[in-house]
KEVO-370047 format. One record per residue: x, y, z of N, C-alpha, C, CB in turn. Coordinates in steps of 0.05 Angstrom, whole numbers, plus 32768, in hexadecimal, padded with zeros to 4 digits. Glycine has a CB too. Example, Ala and Ser with C-alpha at 12.3 -4.5 7.8 and 13.67 -1.06 7.14 Angstrom:
81087F8E809C80F67FA6809C81087FBE809C80E27FA780B5/81017FD3808E81117FEB808F81028001809D811A7FF48072/
This chain:
81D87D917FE881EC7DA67FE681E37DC07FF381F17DAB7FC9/81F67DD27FF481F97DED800681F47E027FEE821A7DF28018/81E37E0F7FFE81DF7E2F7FE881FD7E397FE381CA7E507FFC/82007E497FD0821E7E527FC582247E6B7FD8821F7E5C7FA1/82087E727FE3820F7E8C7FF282207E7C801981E57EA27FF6/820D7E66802482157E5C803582357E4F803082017E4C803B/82397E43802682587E3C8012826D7E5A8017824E7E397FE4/82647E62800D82767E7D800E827D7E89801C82727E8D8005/82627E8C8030825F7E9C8052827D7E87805E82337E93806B/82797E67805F82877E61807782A27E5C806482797E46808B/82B27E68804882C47E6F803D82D27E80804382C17E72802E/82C77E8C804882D67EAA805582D37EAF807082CC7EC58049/82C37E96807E82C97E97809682E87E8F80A382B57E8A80A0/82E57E75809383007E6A808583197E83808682FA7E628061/83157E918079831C7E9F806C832F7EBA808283017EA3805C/831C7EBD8098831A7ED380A683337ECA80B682FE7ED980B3/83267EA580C583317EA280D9834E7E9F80D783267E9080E4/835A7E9780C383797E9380B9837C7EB080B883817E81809A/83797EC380A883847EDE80A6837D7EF180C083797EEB808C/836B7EED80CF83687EF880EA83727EF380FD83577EF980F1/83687ED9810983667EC9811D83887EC8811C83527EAB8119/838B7EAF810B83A27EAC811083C27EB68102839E7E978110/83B27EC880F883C77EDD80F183D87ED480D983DB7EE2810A/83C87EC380CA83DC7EBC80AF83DF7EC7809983D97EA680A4/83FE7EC4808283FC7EE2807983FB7ED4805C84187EFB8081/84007EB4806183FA7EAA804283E07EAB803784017E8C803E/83E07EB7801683C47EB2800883B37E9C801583C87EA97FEA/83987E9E800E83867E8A800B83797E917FFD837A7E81801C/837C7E737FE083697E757FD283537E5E7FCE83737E7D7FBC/83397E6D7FD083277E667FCB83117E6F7FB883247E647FDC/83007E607FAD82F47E6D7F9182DC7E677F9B82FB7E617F71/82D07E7D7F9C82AC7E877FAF82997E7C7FA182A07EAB7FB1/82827E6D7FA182737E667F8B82707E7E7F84825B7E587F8D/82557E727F7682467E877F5F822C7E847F6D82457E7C7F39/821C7EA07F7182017E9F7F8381F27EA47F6C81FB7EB67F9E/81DA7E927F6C81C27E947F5B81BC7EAE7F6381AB7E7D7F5E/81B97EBF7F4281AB7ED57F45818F7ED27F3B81B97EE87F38/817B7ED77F5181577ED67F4581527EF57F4181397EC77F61/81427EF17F2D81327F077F1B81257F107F33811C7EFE7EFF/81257F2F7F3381117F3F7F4880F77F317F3F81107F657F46/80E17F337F5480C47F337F5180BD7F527F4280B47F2E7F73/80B47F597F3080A47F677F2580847F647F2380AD7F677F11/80787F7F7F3980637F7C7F3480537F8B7F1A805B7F807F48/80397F847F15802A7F927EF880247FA97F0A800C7F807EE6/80167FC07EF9800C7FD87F027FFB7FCC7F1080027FEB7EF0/7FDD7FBF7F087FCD7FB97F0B7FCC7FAC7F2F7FCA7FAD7EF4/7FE27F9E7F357FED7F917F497FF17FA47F5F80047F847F41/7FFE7FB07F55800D7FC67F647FEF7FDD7F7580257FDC7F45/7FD77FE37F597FC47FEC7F677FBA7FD97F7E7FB17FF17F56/7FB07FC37F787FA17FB57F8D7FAD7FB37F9F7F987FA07F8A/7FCB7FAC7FA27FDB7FB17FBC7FD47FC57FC97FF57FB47FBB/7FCB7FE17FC17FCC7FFA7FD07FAE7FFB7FD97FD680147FBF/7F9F7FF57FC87F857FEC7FC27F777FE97FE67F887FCA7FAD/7F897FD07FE47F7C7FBC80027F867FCD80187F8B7F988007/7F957FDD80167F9E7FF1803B7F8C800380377FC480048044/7F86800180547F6E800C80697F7D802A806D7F697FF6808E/7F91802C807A7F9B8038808A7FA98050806E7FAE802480A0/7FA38073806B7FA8808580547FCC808D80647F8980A5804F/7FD0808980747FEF808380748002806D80637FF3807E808E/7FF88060806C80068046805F8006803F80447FFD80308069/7FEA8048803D7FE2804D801C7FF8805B800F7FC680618017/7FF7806E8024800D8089800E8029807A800D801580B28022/803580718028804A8064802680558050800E80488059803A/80448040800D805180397FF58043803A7FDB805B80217FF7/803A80547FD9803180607FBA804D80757FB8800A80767FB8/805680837FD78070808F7FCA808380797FC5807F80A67FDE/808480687FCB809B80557FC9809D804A7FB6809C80447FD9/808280457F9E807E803B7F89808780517F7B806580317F84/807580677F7B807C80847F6D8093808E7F6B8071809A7F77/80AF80877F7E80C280967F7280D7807D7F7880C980B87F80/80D180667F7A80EB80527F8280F8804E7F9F8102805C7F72/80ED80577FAE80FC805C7FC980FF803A7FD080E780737FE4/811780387FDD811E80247FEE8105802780108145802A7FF2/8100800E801680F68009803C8101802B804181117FE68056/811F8022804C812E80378056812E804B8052814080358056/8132804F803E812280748035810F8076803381258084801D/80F3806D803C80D68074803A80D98078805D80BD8059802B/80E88063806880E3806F808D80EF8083809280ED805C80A6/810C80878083811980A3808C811C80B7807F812E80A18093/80FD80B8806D80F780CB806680F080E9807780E880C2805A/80F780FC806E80EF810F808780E0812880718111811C809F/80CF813C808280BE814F807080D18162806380A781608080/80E38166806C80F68179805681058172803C810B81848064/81068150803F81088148802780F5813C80088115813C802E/80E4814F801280C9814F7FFC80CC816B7FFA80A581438007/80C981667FDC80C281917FDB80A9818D7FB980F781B47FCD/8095818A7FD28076818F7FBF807481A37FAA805E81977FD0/808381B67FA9807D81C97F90808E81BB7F7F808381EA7F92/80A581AE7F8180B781AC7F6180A981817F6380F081B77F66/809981757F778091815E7F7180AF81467F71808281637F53/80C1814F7F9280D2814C7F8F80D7813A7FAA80DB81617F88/80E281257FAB80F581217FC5810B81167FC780EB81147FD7/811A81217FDD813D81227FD58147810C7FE8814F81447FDE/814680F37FDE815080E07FF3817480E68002814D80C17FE1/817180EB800C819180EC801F819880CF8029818F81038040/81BF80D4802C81CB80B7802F81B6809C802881D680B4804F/81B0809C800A81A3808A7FFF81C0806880018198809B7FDD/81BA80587FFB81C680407FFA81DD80487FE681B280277FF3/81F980417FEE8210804E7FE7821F80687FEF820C80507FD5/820680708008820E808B800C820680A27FF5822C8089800E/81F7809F7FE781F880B17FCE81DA80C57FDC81F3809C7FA9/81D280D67FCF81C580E57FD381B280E77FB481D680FA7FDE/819D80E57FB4818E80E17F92817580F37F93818180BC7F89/816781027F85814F81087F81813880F07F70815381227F73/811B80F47F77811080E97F6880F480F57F6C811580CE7F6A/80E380F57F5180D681037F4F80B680ED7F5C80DC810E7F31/809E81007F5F808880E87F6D807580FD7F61808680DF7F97/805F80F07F54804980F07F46802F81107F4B803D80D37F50/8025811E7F49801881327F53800581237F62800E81467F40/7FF281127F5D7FDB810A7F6A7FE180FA7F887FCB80F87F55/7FF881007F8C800580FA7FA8800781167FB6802480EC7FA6/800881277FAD8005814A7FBA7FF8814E7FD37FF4815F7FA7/7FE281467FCE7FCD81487FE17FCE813A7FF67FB681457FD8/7FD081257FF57FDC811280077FF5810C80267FE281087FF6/8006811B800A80208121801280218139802D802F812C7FF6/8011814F801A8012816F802E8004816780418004818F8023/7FE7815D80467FDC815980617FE9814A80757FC6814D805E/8002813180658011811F80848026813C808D802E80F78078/802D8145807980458158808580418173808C805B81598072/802C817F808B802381A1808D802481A580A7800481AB8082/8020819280BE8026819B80D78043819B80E08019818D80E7/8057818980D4806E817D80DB8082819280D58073816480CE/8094819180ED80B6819F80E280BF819280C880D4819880FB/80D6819C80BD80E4819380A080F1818580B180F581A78088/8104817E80C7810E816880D780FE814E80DA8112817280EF/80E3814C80DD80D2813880EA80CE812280D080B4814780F8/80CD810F80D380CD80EE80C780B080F680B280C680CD80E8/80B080F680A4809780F38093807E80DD809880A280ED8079/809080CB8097807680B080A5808480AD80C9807B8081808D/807080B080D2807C80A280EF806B809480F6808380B38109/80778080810E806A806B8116804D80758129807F80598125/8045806881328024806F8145802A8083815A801580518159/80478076816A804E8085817C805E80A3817E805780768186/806280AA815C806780CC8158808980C4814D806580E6817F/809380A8815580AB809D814B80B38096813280AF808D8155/80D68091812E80D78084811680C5806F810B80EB807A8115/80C3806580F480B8804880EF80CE803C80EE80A5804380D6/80CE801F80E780E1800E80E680D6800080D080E77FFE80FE/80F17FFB80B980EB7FED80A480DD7FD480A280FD7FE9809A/80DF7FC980C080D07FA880C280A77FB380BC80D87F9580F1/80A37FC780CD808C7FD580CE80807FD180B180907FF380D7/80947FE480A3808F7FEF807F80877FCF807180B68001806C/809B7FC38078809B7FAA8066807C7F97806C80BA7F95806E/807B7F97808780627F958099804B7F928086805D7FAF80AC/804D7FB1807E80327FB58074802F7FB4805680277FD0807E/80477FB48050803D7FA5803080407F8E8032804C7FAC8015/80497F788046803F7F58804480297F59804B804B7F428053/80147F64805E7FF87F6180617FEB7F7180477FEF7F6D807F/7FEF7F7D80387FE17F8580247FE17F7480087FE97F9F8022/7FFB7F68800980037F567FF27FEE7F427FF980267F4B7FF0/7FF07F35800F7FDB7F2280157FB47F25800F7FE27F1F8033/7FB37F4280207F997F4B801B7F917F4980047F967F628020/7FA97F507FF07FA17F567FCE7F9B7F3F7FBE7FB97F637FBD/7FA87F217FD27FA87F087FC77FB97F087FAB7F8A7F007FC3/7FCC7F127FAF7FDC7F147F927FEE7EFC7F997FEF7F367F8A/7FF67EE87F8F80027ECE7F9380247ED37F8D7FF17EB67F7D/80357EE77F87804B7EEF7F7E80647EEF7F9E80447F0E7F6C/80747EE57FA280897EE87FB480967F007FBA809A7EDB7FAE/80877F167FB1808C7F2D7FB4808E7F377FD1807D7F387FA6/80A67F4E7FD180A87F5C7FE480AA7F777FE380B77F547FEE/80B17F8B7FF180A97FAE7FFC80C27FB07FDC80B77FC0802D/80D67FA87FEB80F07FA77FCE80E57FA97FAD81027F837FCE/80CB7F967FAF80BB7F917F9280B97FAB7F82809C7F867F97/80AC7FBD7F9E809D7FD97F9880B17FDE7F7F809B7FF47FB4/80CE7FE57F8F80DF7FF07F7680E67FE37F6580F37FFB7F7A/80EF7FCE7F5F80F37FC07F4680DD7FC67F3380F67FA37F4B/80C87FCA7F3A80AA7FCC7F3580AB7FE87F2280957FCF7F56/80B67FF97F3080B280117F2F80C9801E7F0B80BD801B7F53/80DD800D7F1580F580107F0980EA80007EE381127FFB7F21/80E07FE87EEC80D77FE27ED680C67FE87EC680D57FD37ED6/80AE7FF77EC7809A80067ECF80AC80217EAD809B80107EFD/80C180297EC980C880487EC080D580427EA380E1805A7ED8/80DB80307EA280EC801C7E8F80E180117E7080F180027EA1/80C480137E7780B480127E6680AC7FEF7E5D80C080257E52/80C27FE17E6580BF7FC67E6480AD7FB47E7080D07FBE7E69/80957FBE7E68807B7FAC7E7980657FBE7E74807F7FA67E9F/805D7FB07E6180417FAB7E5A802D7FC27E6B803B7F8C7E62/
């Protein structure tokens, strides 16, 4: 058998080509499966250190200790920029977050130090993490480096960069040990 998600994709392909293509104006009904929903990976604290643990590199470290620390999505950790951190109130203001929404979230003090040395030279315009070459990063990059660290850490979990926040969320949630 076919995943419910593949089923569905070529349903509404179905779907498209009669009401597009060929311009038809009668209903079509069809009833979409149902897609197995899996439980996020949740990592332990403990996990979460040794992941950070094993990177070499005090960029990448920080990257996803902010990403753990306040929930950020891939996408808002690359298009993060220095004006949306404001170190005195322990603050950063993610803009057009997923939905278009705009959210604050708060990130830990013992990230301070860290934080002011990547950005003390930088305009409030300029990317907070950039790539080697002074450029954006790219989320494939971000994800990059927490699959080589997940590995480094030998943590055996199917976890991904996504984990961080579920991680984070559950964490804040108090539900875990």
């Amino acid at each position: 058998g076919l995943a419910p998600q593949t089923i569905n994709l070529a349903l509404n392909a179905v779907k498209f080509m009669y009401r597009k293509v060929l311009d038809d104006k009668k209903p079509i009904k069809f009833k979409c499966t149902k897609r197995n929903k899996r439980l996020p990976v949740v990592l332990s604290r403990n996990e979460i250190q040794k992941i950070i643990a094993v990177i070499q590199n005090p960029k990448h470290k920080l990257m996803l200790s902010l990403a753990y620390a306040t929930g950020l999505r891939v996408s808002e950790v690359v298009n993060l920029r220095t004006g949306d951190l404001a170190c005195d109130e322990l603050t950063v203001h993610i803009k057009n977050a997923k939905g278009k929404k705009d959210r604050i979230s708060i990130f830990p003090e013992k990230l301070i130090s860290d934080i002011t040395n990547l950005i003390k030279e930088k305009s409030v315009d300029s990317f907070v993490f950039e790539s080697a070459r002074g450029g954006k990063l790219t989320t494939t990059s971000l994800q990059k480096v927490f699959r080589n660290a997940l590995e480094k850490s030998k943590i055996q979990k199917p976890a991904t960069f996504h984990s961080l926040r579920h991680s984070f969320a559950t964490h804040l949630s108090g539900k875990w040990s």
